[in-house]
TORDRENMI-739668 format. One record per residue (C-alpha): y, x, z. Coordinates in steps of 0.2 Angstrom, whole numbers, padded with zeros to 4 digits, always signed. Example, Ala and Ser with C-alpha at 12.3 -4.5 7.8 and 13.67 -1.06 7.14 Angstrom:
2
-0022+0062+0039;-0005+0068+0036;
END
This chain:
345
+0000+0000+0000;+0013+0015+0004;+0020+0026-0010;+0028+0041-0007;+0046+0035-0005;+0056+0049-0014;+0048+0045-0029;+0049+0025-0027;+0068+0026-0023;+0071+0038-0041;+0057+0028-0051;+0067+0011-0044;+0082+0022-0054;+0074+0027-0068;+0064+0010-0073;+0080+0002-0071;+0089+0012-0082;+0076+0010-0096;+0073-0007-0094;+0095-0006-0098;+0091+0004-0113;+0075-0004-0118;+0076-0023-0117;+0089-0035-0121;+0102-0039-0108;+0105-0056-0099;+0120-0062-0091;+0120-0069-0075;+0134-0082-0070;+0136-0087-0055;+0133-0106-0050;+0148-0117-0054;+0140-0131-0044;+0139-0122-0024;+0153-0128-0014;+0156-0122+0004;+0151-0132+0019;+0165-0127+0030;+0181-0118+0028;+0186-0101+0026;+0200-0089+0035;+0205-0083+0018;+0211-0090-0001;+0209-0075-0009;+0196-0063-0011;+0195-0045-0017;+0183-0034-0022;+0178-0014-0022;+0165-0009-0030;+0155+0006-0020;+0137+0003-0027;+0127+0020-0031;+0124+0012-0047;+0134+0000-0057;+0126-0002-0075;+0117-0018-0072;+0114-0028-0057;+0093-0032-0056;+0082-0035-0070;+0074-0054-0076;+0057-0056-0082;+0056-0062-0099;+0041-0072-0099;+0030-0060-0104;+0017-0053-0090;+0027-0034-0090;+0042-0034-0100;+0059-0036-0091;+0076-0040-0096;+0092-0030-0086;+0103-0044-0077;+0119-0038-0080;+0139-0049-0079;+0150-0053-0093;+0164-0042-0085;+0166-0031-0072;+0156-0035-0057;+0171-0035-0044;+0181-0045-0054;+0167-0059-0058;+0162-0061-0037;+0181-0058-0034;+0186-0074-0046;+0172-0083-0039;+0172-0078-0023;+0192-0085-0023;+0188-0100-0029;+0174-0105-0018;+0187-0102-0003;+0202-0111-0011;+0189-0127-0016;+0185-0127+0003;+0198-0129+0016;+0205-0112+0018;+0218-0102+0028;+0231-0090+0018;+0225-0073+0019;+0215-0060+0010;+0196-0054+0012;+0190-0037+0006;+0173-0033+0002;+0169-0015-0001;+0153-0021-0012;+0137-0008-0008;+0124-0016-0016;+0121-0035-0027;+0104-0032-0036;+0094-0046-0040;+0077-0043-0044;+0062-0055-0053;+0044-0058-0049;+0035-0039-0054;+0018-0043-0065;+0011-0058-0058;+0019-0061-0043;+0031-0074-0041;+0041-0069-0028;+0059-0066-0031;+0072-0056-0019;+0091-0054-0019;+0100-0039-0008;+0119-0040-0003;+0127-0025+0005;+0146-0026+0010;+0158-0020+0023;+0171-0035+0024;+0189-0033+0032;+0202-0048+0033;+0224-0049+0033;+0234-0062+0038;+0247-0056+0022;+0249-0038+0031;+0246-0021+0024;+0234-0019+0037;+0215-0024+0038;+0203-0025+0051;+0185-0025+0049;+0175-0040+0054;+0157-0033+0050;+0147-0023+0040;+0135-0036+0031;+0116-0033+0025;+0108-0048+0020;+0090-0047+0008;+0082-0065+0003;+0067-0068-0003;+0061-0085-0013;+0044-0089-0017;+0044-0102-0033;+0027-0104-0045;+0038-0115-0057;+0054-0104-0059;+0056-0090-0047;+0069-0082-0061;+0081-0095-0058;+0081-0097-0039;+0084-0078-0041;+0101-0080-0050;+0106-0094-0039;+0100-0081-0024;+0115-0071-0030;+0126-0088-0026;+0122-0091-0011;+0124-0073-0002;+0141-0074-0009;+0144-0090+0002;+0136-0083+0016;+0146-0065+0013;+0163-0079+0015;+0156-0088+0031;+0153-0070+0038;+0170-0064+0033;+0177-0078+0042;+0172-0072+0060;+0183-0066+0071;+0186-0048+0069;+0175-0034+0081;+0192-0024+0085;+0208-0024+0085;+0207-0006+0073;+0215-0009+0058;+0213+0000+0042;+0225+0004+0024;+0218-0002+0010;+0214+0016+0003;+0203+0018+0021;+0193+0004+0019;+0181+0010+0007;+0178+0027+0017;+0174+0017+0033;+0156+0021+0031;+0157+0039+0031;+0169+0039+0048;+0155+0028+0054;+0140+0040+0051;+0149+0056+0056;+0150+0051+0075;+0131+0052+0075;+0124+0070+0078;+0108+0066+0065;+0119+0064+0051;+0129+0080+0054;+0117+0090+0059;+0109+0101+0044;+0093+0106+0052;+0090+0094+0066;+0076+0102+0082;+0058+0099+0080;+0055+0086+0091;+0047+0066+0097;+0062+0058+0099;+0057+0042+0110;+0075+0028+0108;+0086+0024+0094;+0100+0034+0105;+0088+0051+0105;+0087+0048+0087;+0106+0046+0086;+0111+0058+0098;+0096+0070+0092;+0089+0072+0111;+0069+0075+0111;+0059+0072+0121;+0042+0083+0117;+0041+0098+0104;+0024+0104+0108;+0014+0090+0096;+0001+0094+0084;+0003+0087+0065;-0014+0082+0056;-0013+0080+0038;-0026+0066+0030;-0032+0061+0013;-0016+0054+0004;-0018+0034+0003;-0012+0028-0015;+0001+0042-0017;+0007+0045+0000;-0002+0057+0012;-0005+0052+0028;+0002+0059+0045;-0004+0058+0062;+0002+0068+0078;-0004+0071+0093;+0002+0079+0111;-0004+0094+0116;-0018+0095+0129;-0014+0108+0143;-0027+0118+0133;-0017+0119+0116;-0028+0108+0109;-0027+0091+0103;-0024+0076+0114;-0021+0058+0113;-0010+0052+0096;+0008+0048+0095;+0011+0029+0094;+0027+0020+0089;+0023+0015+0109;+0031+0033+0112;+0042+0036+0102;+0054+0028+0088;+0054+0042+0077;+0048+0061+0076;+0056+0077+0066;+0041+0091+0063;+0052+0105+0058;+0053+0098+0039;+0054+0081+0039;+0058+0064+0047;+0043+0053+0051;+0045+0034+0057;+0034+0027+0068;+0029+0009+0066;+0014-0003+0069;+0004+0004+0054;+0006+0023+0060;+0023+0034+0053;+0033+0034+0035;+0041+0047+0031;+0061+0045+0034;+0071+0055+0019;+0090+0055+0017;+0097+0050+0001;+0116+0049+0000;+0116+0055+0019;+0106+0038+0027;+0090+0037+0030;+0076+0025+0023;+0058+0022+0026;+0045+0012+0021;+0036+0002+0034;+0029-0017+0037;+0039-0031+0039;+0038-0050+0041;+0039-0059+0023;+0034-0070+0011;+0015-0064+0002;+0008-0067-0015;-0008-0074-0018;-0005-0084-0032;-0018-0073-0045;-0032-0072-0031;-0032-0092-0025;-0032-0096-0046;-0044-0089-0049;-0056-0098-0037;-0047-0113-0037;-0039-0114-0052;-0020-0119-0058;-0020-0129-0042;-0024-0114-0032;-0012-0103-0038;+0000-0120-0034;-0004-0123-0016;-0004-0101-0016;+0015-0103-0021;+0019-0117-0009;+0015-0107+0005;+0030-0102+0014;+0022-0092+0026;+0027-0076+0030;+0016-0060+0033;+0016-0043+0035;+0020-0033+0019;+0028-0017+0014;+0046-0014+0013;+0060+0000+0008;+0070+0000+0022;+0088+0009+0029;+0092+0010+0046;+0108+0002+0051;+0116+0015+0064;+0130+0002+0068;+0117-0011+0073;+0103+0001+0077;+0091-0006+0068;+0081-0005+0051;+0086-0019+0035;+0074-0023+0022;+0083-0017+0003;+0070-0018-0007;+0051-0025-0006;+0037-0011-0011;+0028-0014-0026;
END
């Protein structure tokens, strides 16, 4: 079920820039039928794009079993959620003001082969004005959705991309966390402030070490550096690390457990621990990510047609349950936890 995550995170890169290349584009449009429940504190909306990549937002299938069309807008992504994003807050009852949205991620992606789960990722810092030059942030804002649809899962992902728009304008309407208030040419750099007060993201070569709480992790204080590393038989891709303490002997002793610790650093790498064992933990554009197994919605829909037929794979799709399965994830240091951003393939 794991892959190596260094090499999911640049084939996630690569596929969708040939599928860009290789298929032909479709446009997604937001739905012109979503109104808001409630009023916003805002009638205008702007938007700053920040994502890693900007040449398309997600990919569509196509209708055949592997072929893929990029989802991409008609213009400029900040100026399509901007336009819509105002309108949907001047529809609804609204105060004057202005919400930012330094935009980190919008990627919608379709079902892969025969699954027909669907998944939409919002990423956004949001900061509010009354009509003042001066913003203040009222949360960072990381939302993933999943849909599970046997009829058309590719068009609850488009209106997916909808409706975490409404909820990025419900969120941006809470009261702000401080009174800390920003310049429109800060707001984007926020981020960066935010990581560099965390010893683990400035530190270049961290201590080997079992590092028991988020704050250790954080703060890099270990607990234990005397633990033995066993390498076993790679499982589809990805090889598999255990560690163990050290008996009084040098030998080894019981295994290390996400009961002991939340994460471990062996002198080369990060490793997460997590009910199934560790993941490795690698940095890409200074944060880190980890695969590992979260609560979500399955897919049986090929195995239950095939002993029950079309009506199998139906009742497979209705099921709403939601399971352990595999996901990319990146740890939130602001809210010390780990988000879902993608689902592992």
């Amino acid at each position: 079920m794991k892959q190596h995550l260094f090499g999911l995170l640049a084939l996630f890169t690569l596929f969708s820039t040939a599928q860009a290349r290789s298929s032909r584009e479709q446009i997604w449009v937001p739905d012109s039928n979503l109104l808001l429940a409630s009023g916003v504190a805002f009638d205008h909306v702007r938007v700053i794009d920040a994502r890693d990549t900007r040449t398309h937002i997600g990919w569509i299938k196509t209708g055949s079993m592997y072929k893929y069309s990029s989802l991409t807008t008609a213009d400029s992504l900040h100026l399509v959620i901007g336009r819509y994003a105002t309108k949907l807050a001047q529809v609804a009852r609204h105060r004057q003001g202005e919400l930012v949205v330094v935009l980190r991620s919008f990627w919608l992606e379709d079902k892969k082969a025969t699954e027909e789960i669907g998944t939409a990722h919002l990423r956004a810092d949001l900061f509010r004005s009354n009509g003042t030059p001066d913003y203040r942030h009222v949360r960072s804002l990381d939302t993933f959705y999943e849909t599970k649809n046997g009829w058309d899962v590719t068009a609850a992902v488009k209106r997916m991309g909808s409706t975490s728009i409404a909820d990025m304008l419900y969120a941006g309407s809470e009261n702000p966390l401080s009174e800390e208030t920003y310049s429109l040419a800060e707001l984007s750099g926020r981020q960066t402030a935010a990581l560099d007060r965390w010893p683990v993201y400035t530190t270049e070569n961290p201590p080997k070490g079992v590092y028991r709480t988020v704050d250790d992790f954080l703060n890099l204080r270990r607990s234990d550096s005397t633990f033995i590393v066993k390498l076993g038989e790679p499982l589809r891709g990805e090889a598999e690390y255990t560690f163990h303490y050290k008996n009084t002997d040098g030998r080894r002793g019981d295994e290390i457990t996400m009961s002991d610790c939340f994460a471990l650093y062996d002198g080369r790498m990060w490793h997460l621990a997590h009910r199934e064992g560790f993941s490795r933990m690698p940095q890409q554009a200074r944060e880190f990510y980890a695969l590992q197994p979260l609560r979500g919605l399955i897919d049986e829909s090929s195995a239950n047609a095939m002993h029950g037929g079309f009506l199998g794979g139906l009742i497979a799709n209705a099921d709403q349950s939601k399971h352990y399965t595999w996901y990319v994830t990146r740890f939130d240091p602001e809210y010390r936890r780990f988000v879902p951003v993608k689902r592992s393939r």
